[in-house]
KOLSESE-518547 format. One record per residue (C-alpha): x, y, z; residue in one letter; residue number from 0. Coordinates in steps of 0.02 Angstrom, whole numbers, plus 50000, padded with zeros to 5 digits. Each point is the difference from the previous one (the first is absolute). Last residue first. Example, Ala and Ser with C-alpha at 12.3 -4.5 7.8 and 13.67 -1.06 7.14 Angstrom:
% residues 2
<r <50684,49947,50357>,'S',1>
<r <49931,49828,50033>,'A',0>
//
This chain:
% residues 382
<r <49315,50008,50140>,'X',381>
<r <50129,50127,49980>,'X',380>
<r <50117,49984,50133>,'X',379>
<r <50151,50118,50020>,'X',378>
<r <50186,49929,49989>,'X',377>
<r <50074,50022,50184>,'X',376>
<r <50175,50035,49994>,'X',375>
<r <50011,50012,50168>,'X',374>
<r <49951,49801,49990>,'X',373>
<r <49850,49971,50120>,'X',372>
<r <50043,49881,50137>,'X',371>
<r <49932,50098,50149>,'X',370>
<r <49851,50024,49960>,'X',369>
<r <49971,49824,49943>,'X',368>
<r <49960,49949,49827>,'X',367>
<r <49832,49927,49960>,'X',366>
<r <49893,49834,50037>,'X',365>
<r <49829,50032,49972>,'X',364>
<r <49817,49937,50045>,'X',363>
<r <49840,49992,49924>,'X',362>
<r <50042,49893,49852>,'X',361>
<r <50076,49849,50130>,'X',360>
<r <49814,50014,50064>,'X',359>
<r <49969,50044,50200>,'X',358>
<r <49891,49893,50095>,'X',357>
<r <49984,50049,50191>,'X',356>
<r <49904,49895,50131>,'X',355>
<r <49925,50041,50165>,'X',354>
<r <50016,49976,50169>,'X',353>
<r <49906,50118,50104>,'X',352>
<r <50075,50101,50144>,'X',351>
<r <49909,50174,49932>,'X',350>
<r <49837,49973,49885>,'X',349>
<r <49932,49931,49836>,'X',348>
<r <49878,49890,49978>,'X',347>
<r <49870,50147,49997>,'X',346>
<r <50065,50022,49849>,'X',345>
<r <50064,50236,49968>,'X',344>
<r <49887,50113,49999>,'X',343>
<r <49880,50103,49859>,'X',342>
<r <49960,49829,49932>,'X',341>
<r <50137,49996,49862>,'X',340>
<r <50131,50058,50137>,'X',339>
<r <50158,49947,49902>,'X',338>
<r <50117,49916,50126>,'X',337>
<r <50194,50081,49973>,'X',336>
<r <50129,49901,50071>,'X',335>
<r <50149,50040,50106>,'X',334>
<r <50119,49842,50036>,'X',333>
<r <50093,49997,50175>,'X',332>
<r <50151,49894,49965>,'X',331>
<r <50069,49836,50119>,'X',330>
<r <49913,49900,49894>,'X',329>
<r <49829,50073,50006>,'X',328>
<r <49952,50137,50103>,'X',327>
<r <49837,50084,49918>,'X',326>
<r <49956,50181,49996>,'X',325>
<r <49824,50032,49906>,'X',324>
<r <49978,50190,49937>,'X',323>
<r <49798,50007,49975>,'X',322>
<r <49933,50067,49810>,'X',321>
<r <49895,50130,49932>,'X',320>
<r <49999,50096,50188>,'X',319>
<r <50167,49964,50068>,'X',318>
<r <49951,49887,50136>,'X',317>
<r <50178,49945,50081>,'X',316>
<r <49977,49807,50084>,'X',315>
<r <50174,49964,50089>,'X',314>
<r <50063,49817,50041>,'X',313>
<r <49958,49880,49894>,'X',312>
<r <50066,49834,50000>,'X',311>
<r <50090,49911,49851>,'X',310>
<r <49984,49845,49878>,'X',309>
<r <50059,49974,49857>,'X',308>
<r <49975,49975,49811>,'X',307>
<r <50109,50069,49851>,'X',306>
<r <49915,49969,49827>,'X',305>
<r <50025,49864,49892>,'X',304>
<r <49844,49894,50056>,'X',303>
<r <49917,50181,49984>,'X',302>
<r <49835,49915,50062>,'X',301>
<r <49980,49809,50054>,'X',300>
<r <50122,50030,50161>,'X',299>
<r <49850,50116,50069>,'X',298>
<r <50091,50034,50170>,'X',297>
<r <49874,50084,50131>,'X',296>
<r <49936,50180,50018>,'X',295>
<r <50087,50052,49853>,'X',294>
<r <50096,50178,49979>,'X',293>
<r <50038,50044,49842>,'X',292>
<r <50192,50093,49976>,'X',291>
<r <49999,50092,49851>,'X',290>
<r <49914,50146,50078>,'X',289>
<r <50120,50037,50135>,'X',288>
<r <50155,49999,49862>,'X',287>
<r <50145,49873,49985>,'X',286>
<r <50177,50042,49992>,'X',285>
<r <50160,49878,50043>,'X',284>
<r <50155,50076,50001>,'X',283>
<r <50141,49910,49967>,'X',282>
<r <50163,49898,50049>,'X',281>
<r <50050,49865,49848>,'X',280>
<r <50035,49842,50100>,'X',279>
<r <49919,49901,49825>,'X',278>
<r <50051,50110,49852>,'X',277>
<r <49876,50168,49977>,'X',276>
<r <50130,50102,49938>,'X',275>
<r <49916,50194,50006>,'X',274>
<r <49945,50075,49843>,'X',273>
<r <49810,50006,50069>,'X',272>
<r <49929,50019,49846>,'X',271>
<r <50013,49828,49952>,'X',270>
<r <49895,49954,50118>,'X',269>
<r <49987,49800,50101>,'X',268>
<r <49832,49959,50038>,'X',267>
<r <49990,49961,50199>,'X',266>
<r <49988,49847,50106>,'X',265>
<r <50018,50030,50192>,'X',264>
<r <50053,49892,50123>,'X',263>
<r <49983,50079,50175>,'X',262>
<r <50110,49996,50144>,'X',261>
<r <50043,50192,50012>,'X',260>
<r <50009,50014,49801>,'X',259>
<r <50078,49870,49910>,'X',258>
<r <49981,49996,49804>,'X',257>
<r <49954,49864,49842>,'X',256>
<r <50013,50083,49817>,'X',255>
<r <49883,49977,49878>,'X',254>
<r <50038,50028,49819>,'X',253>
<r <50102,49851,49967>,'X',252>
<r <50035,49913,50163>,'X',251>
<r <50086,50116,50113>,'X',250>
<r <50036,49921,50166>,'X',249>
<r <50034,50082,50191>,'X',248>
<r <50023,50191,49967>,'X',247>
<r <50028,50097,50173>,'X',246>
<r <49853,50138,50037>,'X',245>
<r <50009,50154,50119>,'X',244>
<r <49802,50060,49997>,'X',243>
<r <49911,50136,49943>,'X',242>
<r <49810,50022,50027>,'X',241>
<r <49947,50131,49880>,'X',240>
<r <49887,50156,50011>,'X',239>
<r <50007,50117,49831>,'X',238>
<r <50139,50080,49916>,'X',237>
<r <50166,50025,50107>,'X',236>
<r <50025,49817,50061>,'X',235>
<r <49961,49924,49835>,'X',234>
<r <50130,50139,49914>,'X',233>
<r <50119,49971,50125>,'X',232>
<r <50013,49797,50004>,'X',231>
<r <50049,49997,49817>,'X',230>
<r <49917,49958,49842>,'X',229>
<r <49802,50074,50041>,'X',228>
<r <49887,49873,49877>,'X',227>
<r <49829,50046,50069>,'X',226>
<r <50040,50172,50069>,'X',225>
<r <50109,50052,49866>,'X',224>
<r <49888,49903,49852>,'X',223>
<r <49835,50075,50069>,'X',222>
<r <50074,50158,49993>,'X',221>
<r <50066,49996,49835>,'X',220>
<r <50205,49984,50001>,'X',219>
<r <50155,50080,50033>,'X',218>
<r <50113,49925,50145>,'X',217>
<r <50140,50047,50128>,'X',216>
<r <50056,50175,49915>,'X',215>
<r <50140,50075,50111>,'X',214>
<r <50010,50182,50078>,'X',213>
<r <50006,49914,50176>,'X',212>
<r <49844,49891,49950>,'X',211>
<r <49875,50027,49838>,'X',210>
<r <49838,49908,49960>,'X',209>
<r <49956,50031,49830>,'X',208>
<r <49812,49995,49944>,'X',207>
<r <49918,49969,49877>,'X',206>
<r <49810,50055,49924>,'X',205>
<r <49978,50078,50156>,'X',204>
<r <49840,50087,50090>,'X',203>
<r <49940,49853,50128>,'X',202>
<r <50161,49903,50043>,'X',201>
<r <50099,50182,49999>,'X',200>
<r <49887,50076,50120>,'X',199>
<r <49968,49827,50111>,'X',198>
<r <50202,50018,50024>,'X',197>
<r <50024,50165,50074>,'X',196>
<r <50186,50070,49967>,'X',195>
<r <49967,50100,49850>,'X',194>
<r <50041,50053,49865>,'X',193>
<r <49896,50010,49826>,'X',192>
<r <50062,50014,49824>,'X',191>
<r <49837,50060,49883>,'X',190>
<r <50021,49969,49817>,'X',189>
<r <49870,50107,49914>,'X',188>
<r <49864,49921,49925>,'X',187>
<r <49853,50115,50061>,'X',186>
<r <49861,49888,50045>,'X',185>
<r <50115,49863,50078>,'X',184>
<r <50076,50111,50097>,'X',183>
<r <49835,50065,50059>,'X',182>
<r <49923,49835,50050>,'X',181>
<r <50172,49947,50096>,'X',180>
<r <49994,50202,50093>,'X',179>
<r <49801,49949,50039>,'X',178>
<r <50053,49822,50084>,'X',177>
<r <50140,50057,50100>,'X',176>
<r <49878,50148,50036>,'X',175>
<r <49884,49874,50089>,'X',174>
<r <50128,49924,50100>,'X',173>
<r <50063,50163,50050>,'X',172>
<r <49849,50066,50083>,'X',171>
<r <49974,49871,50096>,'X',170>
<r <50176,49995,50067>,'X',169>
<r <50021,50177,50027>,'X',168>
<r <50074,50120,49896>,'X',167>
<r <50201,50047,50031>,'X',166>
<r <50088,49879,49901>,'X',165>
<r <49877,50005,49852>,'X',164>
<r <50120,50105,49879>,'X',163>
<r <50145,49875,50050>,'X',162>
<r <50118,50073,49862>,'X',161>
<r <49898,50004,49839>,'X',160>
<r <50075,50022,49843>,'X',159>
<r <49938,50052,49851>,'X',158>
<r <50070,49912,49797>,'X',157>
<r <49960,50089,49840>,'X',156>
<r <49921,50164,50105>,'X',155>
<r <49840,50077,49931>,'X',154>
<r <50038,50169,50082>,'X',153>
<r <49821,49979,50078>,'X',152>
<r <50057,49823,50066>,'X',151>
<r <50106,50086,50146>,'X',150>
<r <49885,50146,50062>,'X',149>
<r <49851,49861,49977>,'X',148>
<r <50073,49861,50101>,'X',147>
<r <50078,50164,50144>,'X',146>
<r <49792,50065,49969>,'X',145>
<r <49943,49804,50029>,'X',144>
<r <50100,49983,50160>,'X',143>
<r <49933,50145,50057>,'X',142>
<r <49825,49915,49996>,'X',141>
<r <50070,49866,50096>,'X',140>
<r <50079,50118,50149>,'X',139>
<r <49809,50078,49991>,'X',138>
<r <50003,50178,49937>,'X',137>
<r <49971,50167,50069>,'X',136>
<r <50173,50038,50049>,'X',135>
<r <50055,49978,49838>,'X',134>
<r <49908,50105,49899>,'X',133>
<r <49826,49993,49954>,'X',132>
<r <49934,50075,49818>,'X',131>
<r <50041,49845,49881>,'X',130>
<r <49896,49886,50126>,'X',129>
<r <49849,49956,49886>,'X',128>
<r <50124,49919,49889>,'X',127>
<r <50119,49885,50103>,'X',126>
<r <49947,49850,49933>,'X',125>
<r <50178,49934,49958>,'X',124>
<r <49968,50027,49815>,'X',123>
<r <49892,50125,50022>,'X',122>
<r <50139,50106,50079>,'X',121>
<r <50108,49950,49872>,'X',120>
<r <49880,50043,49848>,'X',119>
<r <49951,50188,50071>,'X',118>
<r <50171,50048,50049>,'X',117>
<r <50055,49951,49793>,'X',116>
<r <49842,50108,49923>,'X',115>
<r <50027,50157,50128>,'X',114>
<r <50184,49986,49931>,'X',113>
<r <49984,49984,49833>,'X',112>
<r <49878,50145,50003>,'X',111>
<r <50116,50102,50092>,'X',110>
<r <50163,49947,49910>,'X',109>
<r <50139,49888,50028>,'X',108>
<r <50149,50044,50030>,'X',107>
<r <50065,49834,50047>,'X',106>
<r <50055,50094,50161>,'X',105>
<r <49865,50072,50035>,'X',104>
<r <49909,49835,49995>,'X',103>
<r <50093,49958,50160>,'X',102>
<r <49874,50097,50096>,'X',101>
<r <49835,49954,49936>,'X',100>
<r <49970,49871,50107>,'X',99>
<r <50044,50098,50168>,'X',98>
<r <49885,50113,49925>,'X',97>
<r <49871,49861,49972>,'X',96>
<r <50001,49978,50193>,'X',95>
<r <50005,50160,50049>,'X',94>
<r <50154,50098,50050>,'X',93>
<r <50059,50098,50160>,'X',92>
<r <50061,49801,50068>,'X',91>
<r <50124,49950,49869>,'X',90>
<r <49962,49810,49985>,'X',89>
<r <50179,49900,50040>,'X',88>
<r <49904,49822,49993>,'X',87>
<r <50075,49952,50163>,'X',86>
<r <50036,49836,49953>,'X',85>
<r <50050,50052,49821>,'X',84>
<r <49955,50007,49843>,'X',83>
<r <50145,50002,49860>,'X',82>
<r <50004,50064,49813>,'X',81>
<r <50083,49903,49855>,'X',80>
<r <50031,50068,49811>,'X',79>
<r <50164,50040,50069>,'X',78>
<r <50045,50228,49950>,'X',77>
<r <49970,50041,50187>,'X',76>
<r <50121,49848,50060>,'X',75>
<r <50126,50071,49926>,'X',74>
<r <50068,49860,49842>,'X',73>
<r <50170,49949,50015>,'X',72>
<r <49940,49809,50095>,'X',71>
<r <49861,49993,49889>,'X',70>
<r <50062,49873,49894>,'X',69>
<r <49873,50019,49841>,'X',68>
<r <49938,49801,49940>,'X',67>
<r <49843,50033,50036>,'X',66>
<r <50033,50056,50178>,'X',65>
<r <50169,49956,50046>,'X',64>
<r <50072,50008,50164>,'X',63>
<r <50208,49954,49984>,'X',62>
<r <50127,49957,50139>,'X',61>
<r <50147,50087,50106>,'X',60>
<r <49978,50129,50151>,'X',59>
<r <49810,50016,49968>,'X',58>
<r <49945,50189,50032>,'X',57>
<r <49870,50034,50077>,'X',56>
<r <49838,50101,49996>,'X',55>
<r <50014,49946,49799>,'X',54>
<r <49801,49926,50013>,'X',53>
<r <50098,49833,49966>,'X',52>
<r <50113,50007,50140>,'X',51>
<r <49872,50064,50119>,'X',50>
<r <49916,49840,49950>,'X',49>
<r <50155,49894,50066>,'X',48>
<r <50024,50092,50143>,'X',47>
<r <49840,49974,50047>,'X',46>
<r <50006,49801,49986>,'X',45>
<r <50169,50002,50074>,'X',44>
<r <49978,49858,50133>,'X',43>
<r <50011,50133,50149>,'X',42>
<r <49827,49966,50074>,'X',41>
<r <49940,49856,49939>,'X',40>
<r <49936,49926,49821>,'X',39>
<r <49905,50032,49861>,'X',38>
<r <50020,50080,49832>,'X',37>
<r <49852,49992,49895>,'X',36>
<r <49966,49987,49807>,'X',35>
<r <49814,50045,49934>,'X',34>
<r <50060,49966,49820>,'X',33>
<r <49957,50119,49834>,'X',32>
<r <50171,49957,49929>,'X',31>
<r <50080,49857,50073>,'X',30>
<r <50122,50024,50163>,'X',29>
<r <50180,49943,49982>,'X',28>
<r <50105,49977,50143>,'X',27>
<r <50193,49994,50051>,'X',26>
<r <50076,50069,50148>,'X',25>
<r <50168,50011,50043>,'X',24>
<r <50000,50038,50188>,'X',23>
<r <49876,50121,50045>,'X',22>
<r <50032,50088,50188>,'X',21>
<r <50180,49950,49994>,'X',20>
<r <50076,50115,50171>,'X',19>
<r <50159,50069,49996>,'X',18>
<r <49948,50156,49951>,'X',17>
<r <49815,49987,49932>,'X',16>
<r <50030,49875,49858>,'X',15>
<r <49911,49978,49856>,'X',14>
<r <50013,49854,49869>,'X',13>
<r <49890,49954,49839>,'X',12>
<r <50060,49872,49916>,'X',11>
<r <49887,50029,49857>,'X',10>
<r <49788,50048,50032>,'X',9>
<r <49914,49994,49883>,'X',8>
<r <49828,50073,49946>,'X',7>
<r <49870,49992,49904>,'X',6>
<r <49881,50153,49980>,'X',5>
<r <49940,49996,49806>,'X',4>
<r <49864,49884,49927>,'X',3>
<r <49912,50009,50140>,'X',2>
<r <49859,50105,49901>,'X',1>
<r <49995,50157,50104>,'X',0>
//
């Protein structure tokens, strides 16, 4: 695979399941050669969506095109697309590069061929030495590199993945995220991943699309979804945020003045969050754990710009590479992240001691409530 083939769009896509809208006009274009993931909760119509494309469904109106070919006509046996799947769907009485083999049949290709092709894809995921075992014999991550292999053997312009990792352990999973990333990039093919666990599409994805009751809330790199999300939903689904009810006070320029409980708060006004930011504007006020520091006295000479004030703590949570710090302040109860540079957290700080908070007008966000969102949401792409 060179990239140069495998993008894909999606048009208006809709599907309904009776009454029920399970994707709801979905548009999205994914680059040639692009580790592109679907994320979001149960029900948002992430698999729907890639059962769509694979032809396992049918979209009730809407185009998928795949180099410019709509697909939509096309059985899914005859798409240049194959699927792997949670449960990996090995057939047990075979071995490993058997189960490999098995779709080559179909391509007619011959023995040599053949032998040649298994060989490469189990290399490929490093699955060599295990050609002879069948299923039963193999680690749940070394199946996962036969259902990798099975798929990529029939050199595929664009695979799909539907939660392959969902049922490995957590230790185990982070380090495939980072194998099934090296391998994409290896082979070129676009790869379109689902799934609902946020650290897996952070650490694999080139974008991501965060989708919610069959809608498409934002598209974006991770690092621009989590740092830039542009409504409440997205910041509240990926990562840890403290969220807060927030009434606009002043906007002067490019900063714009809020209440939240009783504190003042100065925050850089967006432009990707479409929402009217006028003064008595209702929002949603967003600012993550680590991008609050937490001082243990006011230091009015640094950040002059910044937001300063003072708070008590209340819970001390040890998390290992960092402590969880709860401080009430203003009526609110702030959660801060304290990086543990010394293998634990100052010595300074401890339960029922005042403290203070700075938080810079970069760090935090005002976005669109919940509740406000316009059902005819148009789809962030930062």
């Amino acid at each position: 695979m060179t990239g140069e083939r495998g993008r894909l769009e999606l048009r208006g896509l809709v599907k309904r399941f009776d009454d029920q809208l399970a994707v709801n006009g979905l548009d999205l274009e994914i680059a040639a050669g692009e580790f592109f993931s679907l994320l979001g909760a149960s029900g948002c119509g992430k698999t729907t969506t890639l059962r769509m494309i694979a032809g396992f469904e049918q979209p009730d109106s809407g185009a998928i095109l795949l180099d410019g070919q709509d697909l939509v006509q096309v059985s899914p046996h005859r798409r240049p697309v194959n699927t792997v799947f949670q449960s990996y769907a090995l057939f047990p009485f075979l071995t490993a590069e058997d189960n490999v083999a098995f779709g080559l049949k179909y391509q007619n290709a011959g023995k040599a061929e053949t032998r040649s092709r298994v060989g490469k894809a189990l290399d490929l995921v490093q699955m060599g030495a295990y050609a002879k075992r069948k299923p039963h014999q193999l680690s749940g991550g070394q199946q996962q590199r036969v259902a990798l292999a099975r798929a990529l053997v029939l050199e595929p312009t664009v695979l799909l993945l539907d939660e392959p990792m969902g049922a490995l352990d957590a230790k185990l999973r982070r380090r495939l995220q980072l194998e099934l990333r090296s391998l994409q990039k290896l082979v070129g093919t676009t790869f379109v991943y689902v799934t609902h666990d946020q650290e897996e599409a952070l650490t694999m994805s080139d974008r991501l699309a965060v989708l919610r009751d069959g809608r498409l809330m934002q598209v974006g790199t991770p690092s621009e979804v989590y740092s830039r999300p542009a409504h409440a939903y997205v910041a509240g689904f990926l990562g840890v945020a403290n969220m807060y009810d927030a009434v606009v006070t002043a906007v002067d320029g490019d900063r714009v003045t809020c209440r939240v409980g009783s504190l003042d708060l100065t925050v850089e006004a967006d432009p990707l969050a479409a929402v009217s930011t006028g003064s008595g504007s209702s929002m949603s006020l967003v600012v993550r754990p680590e991008r609050i520091e937490v001082l243990a006295e006011m230091e009015p000479e640094v950040g002059r710009d910044d937001n300063l004030f003072s708070g008590r703590v209340e819970h001390l949570v040890f998390r290992g590479a960092q402590t969880q710090v709860s401080v009430s302040a203003g009526g609110l109860t702030l959660v801060a992240d304290v990086a543990n540079v010394h293998g634990e957290f100052p010595a300074w700080l401890h339960e029922d001691r005042d403290v203070c908070l700075r938080i810079s007008p970069r760090a935090a966000r005002l976005l669109p409530r919940d509740d406000e969102l316009p059902s005819d949401l148009e789809p962030a792409t930062s």
